[in-house]
Structures are given as C-alpha cells and as structure tokens.
MARDREN-325834 format. One record per residue (C-alpha): residue in three letters; chain; x, y, z. Coordinates in Angstrom, 1 decimal. Layout:
BEGIN
- code  unit  x  y  z
- Ala  A  X  Y  Z
...
end
This chain:
BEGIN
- code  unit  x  y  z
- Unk  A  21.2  -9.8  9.6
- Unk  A  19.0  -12.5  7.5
- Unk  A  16.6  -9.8  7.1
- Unk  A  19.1  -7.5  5.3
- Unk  A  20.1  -10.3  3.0
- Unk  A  16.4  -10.9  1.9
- Unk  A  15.7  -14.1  4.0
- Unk  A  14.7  -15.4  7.2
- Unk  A  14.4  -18.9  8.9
- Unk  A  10.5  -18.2  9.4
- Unk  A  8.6  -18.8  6.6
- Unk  A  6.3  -16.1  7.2
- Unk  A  8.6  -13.6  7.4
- Unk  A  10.8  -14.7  4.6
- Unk  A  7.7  -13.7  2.4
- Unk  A  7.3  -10.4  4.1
- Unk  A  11.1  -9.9  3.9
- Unk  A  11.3  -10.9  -0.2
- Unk  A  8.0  -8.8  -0.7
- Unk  A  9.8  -5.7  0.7
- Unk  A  13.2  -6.4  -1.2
- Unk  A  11.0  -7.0  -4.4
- Unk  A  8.8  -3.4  -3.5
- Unk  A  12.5  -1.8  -3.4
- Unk  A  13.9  -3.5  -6.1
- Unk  A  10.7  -2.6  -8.3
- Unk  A  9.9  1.0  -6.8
- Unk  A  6.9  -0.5  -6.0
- Unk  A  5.8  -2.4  -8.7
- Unk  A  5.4  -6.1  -7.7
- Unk  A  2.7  -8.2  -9.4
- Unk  A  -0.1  -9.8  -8.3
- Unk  A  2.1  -13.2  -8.0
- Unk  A  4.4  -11.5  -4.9
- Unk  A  1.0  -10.4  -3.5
- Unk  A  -0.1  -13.5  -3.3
- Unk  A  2.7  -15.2  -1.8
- Unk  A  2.2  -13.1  1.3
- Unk  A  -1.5  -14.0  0.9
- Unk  A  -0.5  -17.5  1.8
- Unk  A  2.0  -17.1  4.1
- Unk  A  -0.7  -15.6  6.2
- Unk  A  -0.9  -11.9  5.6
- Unk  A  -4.2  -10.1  5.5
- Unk  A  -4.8  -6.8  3.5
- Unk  A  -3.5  -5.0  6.9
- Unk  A  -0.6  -7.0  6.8
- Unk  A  0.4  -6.3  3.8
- Unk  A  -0.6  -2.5  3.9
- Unk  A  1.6  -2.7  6.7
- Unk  A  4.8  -3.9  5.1
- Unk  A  4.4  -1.5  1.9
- Unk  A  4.0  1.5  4.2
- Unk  A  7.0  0.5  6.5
- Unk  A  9.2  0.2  3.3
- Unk  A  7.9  3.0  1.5
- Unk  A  8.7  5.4  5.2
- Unk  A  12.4  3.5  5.3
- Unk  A  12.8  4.8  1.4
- Unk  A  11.2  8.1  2.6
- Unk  A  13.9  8.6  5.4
- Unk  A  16.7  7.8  3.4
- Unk  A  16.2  9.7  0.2
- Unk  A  15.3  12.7  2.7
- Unk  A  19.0  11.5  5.1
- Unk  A  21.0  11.7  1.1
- Unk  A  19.4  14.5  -0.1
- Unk  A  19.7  16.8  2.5
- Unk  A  23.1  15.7  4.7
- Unk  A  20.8  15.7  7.6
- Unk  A  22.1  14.0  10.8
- Unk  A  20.6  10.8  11.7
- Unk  A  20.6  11.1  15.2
- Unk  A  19.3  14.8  16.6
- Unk  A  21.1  16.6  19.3
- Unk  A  20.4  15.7  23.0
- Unk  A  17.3  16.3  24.2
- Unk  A  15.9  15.8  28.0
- Unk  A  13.0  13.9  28.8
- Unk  A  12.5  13.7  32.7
- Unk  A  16.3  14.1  33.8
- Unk  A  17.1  11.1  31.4
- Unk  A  19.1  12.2  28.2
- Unk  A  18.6  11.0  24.6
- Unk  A  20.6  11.1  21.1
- Unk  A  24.2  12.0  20.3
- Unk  A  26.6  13.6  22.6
- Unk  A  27.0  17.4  21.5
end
C-alpha cells in the first residue's frame, strides 16, 4: 500500500516508486534531476527503461479500461481442466 502512496521503506524502490509517480504526474516529462536519482539508487539504463515502460503500459490499460467500459477481468476461460477469470 506504500507503493500507491508514492513511498516505500527500501530506499531503492522509494526512487523507482517517486520516479513513476513523477512520470504520471508529468505525462512523462521528468528532468534529468529524477533521472538521476534512480541513477544513484542503483538503476541502470534497463532499469530505468523498465520502470517508464511498466508505467507507461499501467496508463495504457487504464485510459483503454475508461474509454471503452471494457471489463477488467475476461470471461472464464479453461486451461487444462483448471478455470480462470470471473464467474459468468
């Protein structure tokens, strides 16, 4: 639940954590400064690709789930006798 508020008792997280709330709070545009933060909490350019992508796909699926009243959770589907999703 830390993680929804913006923070988190690790320190390297609690940068990755404010650098995503910043990439919302910005669409996208943090400076150089928030880049560097993560830089020295111990992100590499991977890292850091990795948390702009994995906001920018949250963002994705939930302008898609508003715009188009689609349901979050498909119907049923069977994999090998075992049953995933919403009950019909």
């Amino acid at each position: 639940m830390a993680a929804r508020a913006g923070r988190s008792a690790d320190a390297k997280a609690s940068a990755a954590v404010a650098f995503a709330r910043s990439l919302v709070e910005n669409a996208g545009g943090v400076s150089a400064a928030e880049v560097q933060v993560l830089r020295d909490a111990g992100y590499d350019d991977a890292g850091i690709v990795d948390i702009i992508v994995t906001v920018s796909l949250n963002v994705l699926t939930n302008f898609l789930g508003k715009a188009t009243k689609v349901e979050i959770d498909f119907p049923r589907v069977a994999l090998d006798g075992v049953r995933v999703g919403r009950a019909a």
